[in-house]
N, C-alpha and C positions, 0 to 999 in steps of 0.2 A: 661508696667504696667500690661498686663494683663499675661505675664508670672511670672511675683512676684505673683497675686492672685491665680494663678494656681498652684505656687510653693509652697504656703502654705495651699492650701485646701488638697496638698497630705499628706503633713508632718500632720496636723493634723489628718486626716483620714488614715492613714497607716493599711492596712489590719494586720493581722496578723495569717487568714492561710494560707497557705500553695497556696492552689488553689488561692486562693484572691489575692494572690501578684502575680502571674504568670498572672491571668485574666488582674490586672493593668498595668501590661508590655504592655502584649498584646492591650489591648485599646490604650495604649498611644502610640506603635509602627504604630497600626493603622489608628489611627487618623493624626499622622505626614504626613503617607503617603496620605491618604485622601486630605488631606490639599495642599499636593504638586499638586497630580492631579487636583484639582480644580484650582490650581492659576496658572498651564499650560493650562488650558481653558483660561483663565481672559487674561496671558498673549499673546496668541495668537489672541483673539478677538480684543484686543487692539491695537495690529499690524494692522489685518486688517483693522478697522475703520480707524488708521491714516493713511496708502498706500491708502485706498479711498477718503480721506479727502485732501490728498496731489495730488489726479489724478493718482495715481499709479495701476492702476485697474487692471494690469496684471498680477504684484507680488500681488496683494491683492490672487487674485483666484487660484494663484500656492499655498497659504497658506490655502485655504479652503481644502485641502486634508488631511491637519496638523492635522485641527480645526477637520474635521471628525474625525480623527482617536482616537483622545484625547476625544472625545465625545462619541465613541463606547467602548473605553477604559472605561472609567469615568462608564458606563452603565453599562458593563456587571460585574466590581464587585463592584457595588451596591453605589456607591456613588454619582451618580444621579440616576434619575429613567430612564427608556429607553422612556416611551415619552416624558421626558422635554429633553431628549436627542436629541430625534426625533423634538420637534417641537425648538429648539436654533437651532438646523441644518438649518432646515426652514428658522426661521427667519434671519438667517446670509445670506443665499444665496440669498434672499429676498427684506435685504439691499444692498446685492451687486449691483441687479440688478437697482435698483435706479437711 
């Protein structure tokens, strides 16, 4: 659903210079990826909560290297901030220790 109301807020609002449609590319180019990189966070936290939930604490903490990396990732081009980077790091290792 929410990609049909996204499909027609563009159609209606269709730039029409020049710079304006290239600016639109690029938003939507970059927001796709945005988007990826967030939900490789999502998907990787989810792993580990379930390997901690199932007793698998070993693989939970081989994947906290993952979760970092996708989290330093995520930070330095700008699609979280570096300390909510810094403090989900925190908090994941946190719950590990649990």
């Amino acid at each position: 659903m929410q990609n049909l109301i996204l499909s027609v807020s563009i159609q209606l609002n269709m730039p029409i210079i020049k710079s304006a449609k290239k600016a639109l590319r690029q938003s939507h180019k970059r927001r796709k990826l945005n988007l990826a990189k967030k939900e490789k966070i999502r998907d990787i936290i989810r792993k580990i909560k379930k390997l901690k939930t199932e007793g698998k604490k070993d693989e939970a903490e081989r994947l906290v290297s993952l979760a970092y990396k996708a989290f330093d990732k995520a930070a330095k081009t700008g699609v979280i901030k570096k300390q909510a980077a810094s403090r989900k790091k925190s908090r994941l290792v946190k719950m590990l220790r649990k």
